[in-house]
C-alpha positions as CSV (number, residue, x, y, z in Angstrom):
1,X,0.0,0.0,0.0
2,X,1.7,3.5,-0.8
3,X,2.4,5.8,1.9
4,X,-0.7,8.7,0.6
5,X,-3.0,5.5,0.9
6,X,-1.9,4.5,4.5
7,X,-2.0,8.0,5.6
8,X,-6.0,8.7,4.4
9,X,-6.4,5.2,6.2
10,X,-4.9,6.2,9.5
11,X,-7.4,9.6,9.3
12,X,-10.1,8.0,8.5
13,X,-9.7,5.3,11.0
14,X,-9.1,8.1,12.9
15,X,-12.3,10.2,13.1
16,X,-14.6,6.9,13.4
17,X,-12.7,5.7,16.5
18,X,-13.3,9.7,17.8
19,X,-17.1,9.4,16.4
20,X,-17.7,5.8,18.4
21,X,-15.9,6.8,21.8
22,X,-18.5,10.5,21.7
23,X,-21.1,8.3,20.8
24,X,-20.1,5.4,23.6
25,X,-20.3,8.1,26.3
26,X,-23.4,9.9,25.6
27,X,-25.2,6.5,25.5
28,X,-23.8,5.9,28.8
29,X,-24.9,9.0,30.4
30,X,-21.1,10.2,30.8
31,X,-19.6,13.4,28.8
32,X,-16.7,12.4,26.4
33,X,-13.9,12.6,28.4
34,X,-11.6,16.1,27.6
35,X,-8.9,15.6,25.1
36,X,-5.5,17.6,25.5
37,X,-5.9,20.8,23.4
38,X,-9.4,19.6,21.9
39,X,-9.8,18.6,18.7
40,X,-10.7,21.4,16.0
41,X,-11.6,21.8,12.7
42,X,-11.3,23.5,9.7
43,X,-13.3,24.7,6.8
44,X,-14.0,27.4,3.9
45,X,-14.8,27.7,0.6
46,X,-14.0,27.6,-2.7
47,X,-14.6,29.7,-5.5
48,X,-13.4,30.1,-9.0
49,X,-11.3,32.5,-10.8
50,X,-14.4,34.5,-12.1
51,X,-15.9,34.4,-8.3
52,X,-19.0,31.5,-8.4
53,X,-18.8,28.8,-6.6
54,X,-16.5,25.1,-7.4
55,X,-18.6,22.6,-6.6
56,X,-17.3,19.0,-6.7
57,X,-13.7,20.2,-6.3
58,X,-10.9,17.8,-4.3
59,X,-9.9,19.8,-1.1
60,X,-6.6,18.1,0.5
61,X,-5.4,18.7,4.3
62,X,-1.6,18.5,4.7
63,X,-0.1,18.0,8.7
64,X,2.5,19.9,8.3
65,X,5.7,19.2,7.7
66,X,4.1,17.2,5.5
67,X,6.6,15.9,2.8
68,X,3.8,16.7,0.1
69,X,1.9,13.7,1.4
70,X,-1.7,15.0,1.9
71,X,-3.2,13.5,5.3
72,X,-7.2,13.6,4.0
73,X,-8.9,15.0,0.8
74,X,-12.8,15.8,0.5
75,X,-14.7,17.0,-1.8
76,X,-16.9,20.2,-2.0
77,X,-20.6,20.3,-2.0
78,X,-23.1,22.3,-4.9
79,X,-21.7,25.7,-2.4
80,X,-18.0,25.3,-2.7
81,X,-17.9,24.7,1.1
82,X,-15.6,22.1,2.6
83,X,-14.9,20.6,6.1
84,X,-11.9,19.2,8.2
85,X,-12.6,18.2,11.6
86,X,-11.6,16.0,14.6
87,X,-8.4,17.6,13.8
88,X,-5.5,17.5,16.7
89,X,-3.6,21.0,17.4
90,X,-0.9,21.8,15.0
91,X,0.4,23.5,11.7
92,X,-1.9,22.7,8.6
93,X,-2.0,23.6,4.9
94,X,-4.6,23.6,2.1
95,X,-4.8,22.8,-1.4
96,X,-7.9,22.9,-3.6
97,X,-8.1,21.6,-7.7
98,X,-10.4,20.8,-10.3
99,X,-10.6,19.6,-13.4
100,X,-9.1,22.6,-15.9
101,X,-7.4,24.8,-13.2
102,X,-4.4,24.7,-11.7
103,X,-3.9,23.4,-8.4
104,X,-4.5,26.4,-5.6
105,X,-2.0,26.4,-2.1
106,X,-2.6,27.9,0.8
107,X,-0.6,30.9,0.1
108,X,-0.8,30.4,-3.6
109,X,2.4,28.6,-4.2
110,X,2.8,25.4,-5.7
111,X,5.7,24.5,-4.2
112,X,6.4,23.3,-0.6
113,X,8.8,25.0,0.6
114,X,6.8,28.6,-0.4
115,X,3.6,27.0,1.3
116,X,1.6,29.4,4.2
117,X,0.9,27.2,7.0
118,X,-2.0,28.1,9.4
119,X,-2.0,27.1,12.8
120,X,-5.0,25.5,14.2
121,X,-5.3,25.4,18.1
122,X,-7.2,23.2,20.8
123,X,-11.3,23.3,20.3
124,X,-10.2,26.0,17.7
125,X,-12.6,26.8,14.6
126,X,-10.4,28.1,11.5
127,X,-12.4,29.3,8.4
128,X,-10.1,29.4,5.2
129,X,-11.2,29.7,1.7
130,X,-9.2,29.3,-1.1
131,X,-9.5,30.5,-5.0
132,X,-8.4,28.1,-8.2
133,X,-6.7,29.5,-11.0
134,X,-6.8,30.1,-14.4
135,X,-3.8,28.5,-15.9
136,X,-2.1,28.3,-19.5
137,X,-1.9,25.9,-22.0
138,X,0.9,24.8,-24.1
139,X,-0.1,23.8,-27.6
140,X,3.2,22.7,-30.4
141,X,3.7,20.1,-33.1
142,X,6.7,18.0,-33.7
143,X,8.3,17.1,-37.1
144,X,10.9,15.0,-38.3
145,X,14.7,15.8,-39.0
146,X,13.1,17.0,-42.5
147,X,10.3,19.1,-41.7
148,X,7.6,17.1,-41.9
149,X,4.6,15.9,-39.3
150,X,6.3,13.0,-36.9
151,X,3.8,10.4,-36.2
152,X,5.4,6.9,-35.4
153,X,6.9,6.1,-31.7
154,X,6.5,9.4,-30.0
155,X,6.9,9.9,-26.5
156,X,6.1,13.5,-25.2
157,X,6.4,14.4,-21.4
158,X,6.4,18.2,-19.8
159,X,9.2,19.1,-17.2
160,X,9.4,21.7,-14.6
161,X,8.9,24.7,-14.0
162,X,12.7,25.9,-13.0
163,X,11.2,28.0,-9.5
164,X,10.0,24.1,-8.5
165,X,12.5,23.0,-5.8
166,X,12.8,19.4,-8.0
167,X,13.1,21.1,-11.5
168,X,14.0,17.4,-13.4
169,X,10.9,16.0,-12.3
170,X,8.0,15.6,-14.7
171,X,5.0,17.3,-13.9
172,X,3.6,14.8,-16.6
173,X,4.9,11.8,-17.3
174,X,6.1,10.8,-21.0
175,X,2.9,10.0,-22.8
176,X,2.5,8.1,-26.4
177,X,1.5,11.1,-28.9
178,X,0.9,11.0,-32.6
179,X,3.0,13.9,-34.0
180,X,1.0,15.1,-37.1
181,X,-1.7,16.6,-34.4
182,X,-0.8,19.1,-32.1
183,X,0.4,18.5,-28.4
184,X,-1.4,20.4,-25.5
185,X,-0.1,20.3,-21.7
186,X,-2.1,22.5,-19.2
187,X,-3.5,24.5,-17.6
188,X,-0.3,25.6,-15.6
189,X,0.8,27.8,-13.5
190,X,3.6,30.7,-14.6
191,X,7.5,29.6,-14.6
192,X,9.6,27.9,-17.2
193,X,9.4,24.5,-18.7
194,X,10.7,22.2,-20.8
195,X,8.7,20.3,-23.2
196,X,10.7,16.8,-24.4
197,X,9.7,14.6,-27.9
198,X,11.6,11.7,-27.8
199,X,11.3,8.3,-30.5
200,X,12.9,5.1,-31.0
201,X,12.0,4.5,-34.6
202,X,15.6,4.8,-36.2
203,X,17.3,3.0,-33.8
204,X,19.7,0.4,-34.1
205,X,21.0,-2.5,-31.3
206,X,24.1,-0.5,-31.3
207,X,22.1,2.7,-30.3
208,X,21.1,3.8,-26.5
209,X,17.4,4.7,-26.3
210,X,16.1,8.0,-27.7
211,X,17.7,7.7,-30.8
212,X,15.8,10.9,-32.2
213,X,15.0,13.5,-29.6
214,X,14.0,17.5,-29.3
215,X,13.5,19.5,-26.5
216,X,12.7,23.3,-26.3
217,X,12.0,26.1,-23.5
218,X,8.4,27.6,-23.0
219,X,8.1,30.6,-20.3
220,X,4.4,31.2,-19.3
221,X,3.2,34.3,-17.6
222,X,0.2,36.2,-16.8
223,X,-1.3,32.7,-16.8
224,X,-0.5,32.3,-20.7
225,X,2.1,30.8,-22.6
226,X,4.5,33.2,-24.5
227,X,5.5,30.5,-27.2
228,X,3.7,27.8,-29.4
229,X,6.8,26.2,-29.9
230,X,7.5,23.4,-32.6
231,X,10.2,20.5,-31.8
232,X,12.5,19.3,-34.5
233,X,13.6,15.7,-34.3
234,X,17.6,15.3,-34.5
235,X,19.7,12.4,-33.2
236,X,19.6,11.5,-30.1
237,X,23.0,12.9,-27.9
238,X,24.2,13.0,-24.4
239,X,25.1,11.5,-21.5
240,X,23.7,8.7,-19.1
241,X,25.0,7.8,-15.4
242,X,24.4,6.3,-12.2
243,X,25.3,8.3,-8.8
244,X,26.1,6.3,-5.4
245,X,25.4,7.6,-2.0
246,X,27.1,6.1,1.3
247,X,25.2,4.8,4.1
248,X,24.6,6.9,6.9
249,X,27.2,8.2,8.9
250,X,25.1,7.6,12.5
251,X,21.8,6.3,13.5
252,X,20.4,9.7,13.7
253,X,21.3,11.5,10.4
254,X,19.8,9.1,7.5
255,X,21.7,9.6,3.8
256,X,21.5,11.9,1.4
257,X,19.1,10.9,-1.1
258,X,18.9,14.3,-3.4
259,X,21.4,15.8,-5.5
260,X,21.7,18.8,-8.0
261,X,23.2,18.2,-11.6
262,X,24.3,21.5,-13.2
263,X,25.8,21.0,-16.8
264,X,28.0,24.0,-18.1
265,X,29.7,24.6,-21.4
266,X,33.7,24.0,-21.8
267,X,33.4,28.1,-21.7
268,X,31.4,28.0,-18.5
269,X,27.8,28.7,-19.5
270,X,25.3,26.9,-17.5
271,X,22.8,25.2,-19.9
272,X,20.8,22.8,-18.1
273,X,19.9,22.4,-14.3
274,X,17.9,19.6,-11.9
275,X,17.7,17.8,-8.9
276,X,17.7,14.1,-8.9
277,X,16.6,11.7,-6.5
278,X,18.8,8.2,-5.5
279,X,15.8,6.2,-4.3
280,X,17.2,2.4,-4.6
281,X,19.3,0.8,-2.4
282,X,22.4,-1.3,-3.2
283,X,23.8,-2.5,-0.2
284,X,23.7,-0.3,2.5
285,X,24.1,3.0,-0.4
286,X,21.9,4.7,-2.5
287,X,22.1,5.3,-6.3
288,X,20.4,6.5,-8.6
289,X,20.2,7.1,-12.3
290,X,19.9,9.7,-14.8
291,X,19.8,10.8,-18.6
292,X,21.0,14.1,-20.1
293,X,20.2,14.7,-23.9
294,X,22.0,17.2,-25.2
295,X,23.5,18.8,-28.1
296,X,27.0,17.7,-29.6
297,X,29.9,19.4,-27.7
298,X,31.7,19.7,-24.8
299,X,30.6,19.9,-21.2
300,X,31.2,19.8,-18.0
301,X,29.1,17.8,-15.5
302,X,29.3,19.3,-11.7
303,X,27.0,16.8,-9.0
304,X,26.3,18.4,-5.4
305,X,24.3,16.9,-3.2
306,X,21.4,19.3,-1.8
307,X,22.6,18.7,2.0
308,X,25.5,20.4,1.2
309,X,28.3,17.4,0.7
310,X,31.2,18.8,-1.6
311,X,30.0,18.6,-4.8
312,X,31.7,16.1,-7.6
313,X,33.0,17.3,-11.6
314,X,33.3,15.7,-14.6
315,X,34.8,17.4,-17.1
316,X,35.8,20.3,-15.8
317,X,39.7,20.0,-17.0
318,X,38.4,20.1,-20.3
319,X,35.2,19.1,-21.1
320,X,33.3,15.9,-21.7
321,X,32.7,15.5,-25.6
322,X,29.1,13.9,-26.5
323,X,28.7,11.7,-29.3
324,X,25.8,11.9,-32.0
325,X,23.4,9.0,-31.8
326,X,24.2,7.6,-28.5
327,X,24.1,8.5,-25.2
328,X,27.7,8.4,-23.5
329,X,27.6,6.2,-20.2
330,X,29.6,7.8,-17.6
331,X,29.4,4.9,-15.2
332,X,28.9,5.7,-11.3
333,X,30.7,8.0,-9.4
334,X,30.1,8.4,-5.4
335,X,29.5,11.5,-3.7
336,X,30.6,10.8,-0.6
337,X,31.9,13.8,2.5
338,X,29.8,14.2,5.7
339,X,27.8,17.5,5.6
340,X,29.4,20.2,6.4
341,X,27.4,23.9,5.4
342,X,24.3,24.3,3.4
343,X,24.0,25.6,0.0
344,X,23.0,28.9,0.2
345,X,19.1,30.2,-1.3
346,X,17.4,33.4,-1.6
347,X,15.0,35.4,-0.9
348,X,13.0,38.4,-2.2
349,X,10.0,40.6,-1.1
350,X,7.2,41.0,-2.7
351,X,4.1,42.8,-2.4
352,X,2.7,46.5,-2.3
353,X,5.1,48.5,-0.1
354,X,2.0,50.4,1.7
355,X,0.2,50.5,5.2
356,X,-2.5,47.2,5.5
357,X,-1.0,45.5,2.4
358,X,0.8,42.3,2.7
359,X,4.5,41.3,2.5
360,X,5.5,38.0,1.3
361,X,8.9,36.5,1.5
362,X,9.8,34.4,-1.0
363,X,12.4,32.0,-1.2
364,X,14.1,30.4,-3.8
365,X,17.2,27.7,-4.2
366,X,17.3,26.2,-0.7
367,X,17.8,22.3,-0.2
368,X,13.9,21.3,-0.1
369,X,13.8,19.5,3.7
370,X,15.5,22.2,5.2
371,X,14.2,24.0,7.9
372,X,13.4,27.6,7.0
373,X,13.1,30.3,9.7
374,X,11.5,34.1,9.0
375,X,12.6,37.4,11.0
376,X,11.2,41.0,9.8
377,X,13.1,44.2,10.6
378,X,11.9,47.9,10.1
379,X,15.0,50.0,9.4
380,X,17.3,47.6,11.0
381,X,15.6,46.5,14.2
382,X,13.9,43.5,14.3
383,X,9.9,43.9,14.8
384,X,8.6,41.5,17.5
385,X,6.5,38.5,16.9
386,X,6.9,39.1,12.8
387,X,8.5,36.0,12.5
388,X,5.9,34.3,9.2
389,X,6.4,34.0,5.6
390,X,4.2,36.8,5.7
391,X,3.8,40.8,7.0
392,X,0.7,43.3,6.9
393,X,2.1,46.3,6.7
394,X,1.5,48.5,10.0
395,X,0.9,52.1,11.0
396,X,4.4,51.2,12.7
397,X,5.8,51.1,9.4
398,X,5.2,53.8,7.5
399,X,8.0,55.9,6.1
400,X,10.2,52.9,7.3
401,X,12.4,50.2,5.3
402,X,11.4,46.5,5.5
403,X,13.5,43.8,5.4
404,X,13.6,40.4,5.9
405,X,16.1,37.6,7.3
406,X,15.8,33.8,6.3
407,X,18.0,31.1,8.1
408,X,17.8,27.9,6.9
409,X,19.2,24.7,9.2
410,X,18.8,21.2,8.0
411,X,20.3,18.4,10.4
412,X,23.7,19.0,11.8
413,X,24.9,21.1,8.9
414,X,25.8,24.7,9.7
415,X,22.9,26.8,9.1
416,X,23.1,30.2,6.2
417,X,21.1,32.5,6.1
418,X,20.5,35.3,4.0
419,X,18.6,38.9,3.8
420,X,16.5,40.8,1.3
421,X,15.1,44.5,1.7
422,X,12.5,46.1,0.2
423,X,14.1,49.2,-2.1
424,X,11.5,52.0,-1.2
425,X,9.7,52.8,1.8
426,X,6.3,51.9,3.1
427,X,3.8,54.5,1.9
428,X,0.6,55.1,3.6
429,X,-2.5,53.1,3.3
430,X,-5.6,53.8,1.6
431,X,-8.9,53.8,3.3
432,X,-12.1,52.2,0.9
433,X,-15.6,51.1,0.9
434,X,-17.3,53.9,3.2
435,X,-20.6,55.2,2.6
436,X,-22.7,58.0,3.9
437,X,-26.5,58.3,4.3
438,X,-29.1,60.5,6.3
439,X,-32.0,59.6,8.3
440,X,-34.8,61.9,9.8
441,X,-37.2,64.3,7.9
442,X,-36.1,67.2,5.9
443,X,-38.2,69.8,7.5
444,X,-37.3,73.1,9.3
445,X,-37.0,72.2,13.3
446,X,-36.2,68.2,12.7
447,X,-33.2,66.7,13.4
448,X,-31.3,64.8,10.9
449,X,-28.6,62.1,12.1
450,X,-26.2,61.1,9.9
451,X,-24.7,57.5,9.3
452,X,-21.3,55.8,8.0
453,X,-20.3,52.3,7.3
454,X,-18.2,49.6,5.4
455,X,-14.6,51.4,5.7
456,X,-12.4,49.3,4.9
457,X,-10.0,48.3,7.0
458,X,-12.0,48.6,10.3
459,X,-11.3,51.0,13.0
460,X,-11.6,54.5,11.3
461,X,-12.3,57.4,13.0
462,X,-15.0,59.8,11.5
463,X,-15.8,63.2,11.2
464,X,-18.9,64.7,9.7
465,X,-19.6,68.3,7.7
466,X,-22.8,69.4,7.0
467,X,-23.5,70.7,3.4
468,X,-26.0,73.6,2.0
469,X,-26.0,73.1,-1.8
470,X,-22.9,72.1,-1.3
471,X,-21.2,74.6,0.7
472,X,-19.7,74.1,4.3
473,X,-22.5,74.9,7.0
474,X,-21.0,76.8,9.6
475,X,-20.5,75.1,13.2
476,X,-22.3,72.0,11.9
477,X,-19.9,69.5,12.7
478,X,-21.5,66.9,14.6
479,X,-23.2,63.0,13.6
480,X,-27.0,64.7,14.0
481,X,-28.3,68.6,12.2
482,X,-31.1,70.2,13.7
483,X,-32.5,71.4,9.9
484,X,-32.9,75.5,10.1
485,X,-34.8,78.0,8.4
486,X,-32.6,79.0,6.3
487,X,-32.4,75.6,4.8
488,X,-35.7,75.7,3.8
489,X,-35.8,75.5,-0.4
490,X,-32.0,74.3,0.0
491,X,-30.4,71.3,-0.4
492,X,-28.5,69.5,2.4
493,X,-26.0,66.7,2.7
494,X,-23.3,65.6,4.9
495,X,-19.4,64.9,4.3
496,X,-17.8,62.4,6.0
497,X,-14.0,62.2,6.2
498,X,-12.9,58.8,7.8
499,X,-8.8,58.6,9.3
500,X,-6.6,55.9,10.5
501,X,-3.2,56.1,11.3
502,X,-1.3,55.2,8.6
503,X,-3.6,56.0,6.0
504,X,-4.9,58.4,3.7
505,X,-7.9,60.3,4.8
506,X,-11.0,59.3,2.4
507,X,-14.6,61.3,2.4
508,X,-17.6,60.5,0.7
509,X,-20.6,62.5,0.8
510,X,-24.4,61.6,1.2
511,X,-27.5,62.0,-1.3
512,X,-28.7,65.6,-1.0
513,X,-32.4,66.3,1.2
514,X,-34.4,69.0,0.1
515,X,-35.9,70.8,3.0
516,X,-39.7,71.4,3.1
């Protein structure tokens, strides 16, 4: 049984044990006894990129750290809503998907490591709603060495993006495709891909599988994709290997199992990137396998584990030549050395730089299990408690510069860290939404009160003006008018000017009353 079976087992074995002992107890004429914490739940709603509801979509619960292993998935009823509960205190994320929309995070990232994780307490009731989105679509063809429609023994598979922690893996897997009709991968989200043809039809006993091959780039953003691009079969070129890991070094640090391969020109250029995973065991070691199709030259070949171990080159006194039709086997090297410092990430800000927006630090590069760690700072000093992937911008803020520090640790490597300011400073906030309206009858002697609600953020505080066709009534600077004489004929309204520190002032001014 694989592990994302086992897991939804466990939960669901979980809640009917916690639904049979409740039930047990109340039969019995004994309350349930009190669980550490209490158990709590979550829920929410999704919705689609236009704004209606998704019904029927698959919403997964991760226990964080979760690995990428989901811990339950439901599905959402004809409202969009959804529902987690008997849930034990702890860290939790969300994602939601459908059938032609890309996969929605908690946070909006795709990727684990850039995951928002909420914290859900004892007894505690969390309400989070998340969004799907709108994705691209990447449409080609593929033709032969000569320019014409391929359509024997194709294999096409899409790879990617470069932002995704694991860039070598495929996000689909190598499918049978018939050439002379277009190919179509999506929806996805933005980032760069690689889309890979590859056919054995002109191969030969002496030749190492794909004889004929094609690759090419796609960038999509603004959730469409920039190129339609066609692939042109040529020979198949490149290099094939295995890489060995040692055992562990102890019974409490387990081996290295991923590794990044970087291949560079003879002159140094880097031209291809990924991370690798050495999943079966030979002995008490790892290894793992891995293909590079390439075009003919020379290259150089640099391994690094993602722990940190000192990283392994072939080719760098000179370069590694490939040889056209046929992968080059390499054979196995070991990449062996205990850990010693991790390989340094980054980080950048992003967001609107103003007063109730919100601050995201994103980080990029780091080995994908280690353990990342957030500090804010406003100009210089570090701002208490702001320690999530996440800020909203304060009144405390404004005028100041925001940074932020990451530190990453991973087992008993020496821990980097590295910071990343924002290159303007926070400007004030504006205040939205407000409306003003009067109540009371417009007659001479009445008193007219006015009103003012939905500012957005919450906590404004108001002032009111009354208005005679438009003009500034003197002394009338209060919620309620007491409508005068000279009003009669007129026409009078009332301004309201909300404030909040930290924000623009806003007004709005009510429908006009024409005294009787």
């Amino acid at each position: 049984m694989s592990k994302k079976r086992i897991s939804l087992a466990v939960a669901g074995l979980r809640a009917a044990l916690i639904a049979v002992l409740g039930l047990a107890f109340v039969a019995s004429g004994f309350a349930a006894p009190a669980v550490a914490g209490g158990y709590g739940s979550i829920l929410g709603t999704v919705t689609l990129p236009q704004g209606g509801s998704a019904a029927n979509a698959q919403v997964c619960l991760f226990t964080e750290p979760s690995g990428g292993w989901s811990s339950e998935c439901t599905s959402t009823d004809a409202s969009g809503g959804f529902q987690f509960a008997g849930l034990a205190p702890g860290s939790y994320s969300l994602s939601a998907s459908a059938d032609g929309y890309v996969t929605s995070y908690l946070g909006g990232s795709p990727y684990l490591k850039d995951r928002l994780v909420v914290e859900l307490g004892g007894g505690a009731s969390l309400h989070q709603d998340l969004q799907l989105r709108a994705g691209a679509t990447i449409t080609g063809k593929v033709l032969d060495s000569a320019g014409r429609p391929f359509g024997y023994d194709l294999t096409l598979s899409l790879r990617g993006p470069a932002e995704d922690p694991r860039p070598g893996s495929e996000l689909q897997p190598g499918t049978p495709a018939d050439g002379r009709r277009p190919y179509r991968f999506g929806p996805v989200p933005d980032g760069t891909y690689r889309v890979v043809a590859e056919s054995t039809v002109t191969c030969t006993p002496q030749q190492v599988d794909p004889c004929q091959w094609a690759e090419t780039t796609v960038v999509v953003a603004g959730g469409r994709a920039v190129t339609a691009p066609t692939l042109r079969l040529i020979g198949g070129t490149g290099f094939s290997g295995t890489v060995s890991f040692p055992a562990a070094v102890g019974p409490d640090q387990p081996p290295s199992r991923l590794y990044q391969l970087d291949v560079y020109t003879r002159a140094g250029v880097l031209v291809r990137s990924g991370v690798y995973e050495a999943s079966t065991v030979r002995g008490t070691a790892l290894r793992g396998s891995y293909q590079l199709h390439l075009k003919p030259g020379r290259y150089q070949l640099r391994f690094t584990p993602v722990d940190g171990s000192a990283s392994y080159c072939l080719g760098c006194a000179g370069g590694m030549t490939t040889t056209t039709g046929r992968l080059r086997n390499l054979g196995t090297i070991t990449l062996a050395g205990p850990v010693k410092a991790l390989s340094t990430g980054g980080v950048r800000i992003v967001g609107t730089p103003t007063v109730g927006q919100t601050l995201t630090a994103v980080t990029t590069g780091w080995p994908v299990s280690a353990r990342l760690q957030y500090q804010w700072y406003r100009n210089g000093h570090r701002i208490r408690g702001a320690q999530q992937a996440t800020r909203v911008l304060t009144a405390g803020d404004l005028h100041r510069r925001i940074s932020v520090r990451v530190r990453a640790s991973l087992d008993r490597a020496r821990s980097a860290q590295v910071v990343a300011g924002l290159s303007t400073r926070i400007r004030s906030g504006q205040l939205s939404g407000g409306t003003a309206t009067i109540t009371g009858s417009p007659m001479v002697g009445q008193r007219l009160v006015a009103g003012s609600t939905g500012w957005q953020p919450a906590g404004v505080r108001l002032h009111y003006y009354w208005l005679r066709d438009g003009r500034t009534i003197r002394r009338a600077t209060g919620r309620s008018y007491q409508v005068r004489a000279a009003d009669l004929g007129h026409q009078v309204s009332v301004r309201v000017t909300a404030e909040k520190a930290g924000y623009r002032s806003s007004m709005v001014i009510s429908t006009a009353l024409t005294i009787n």
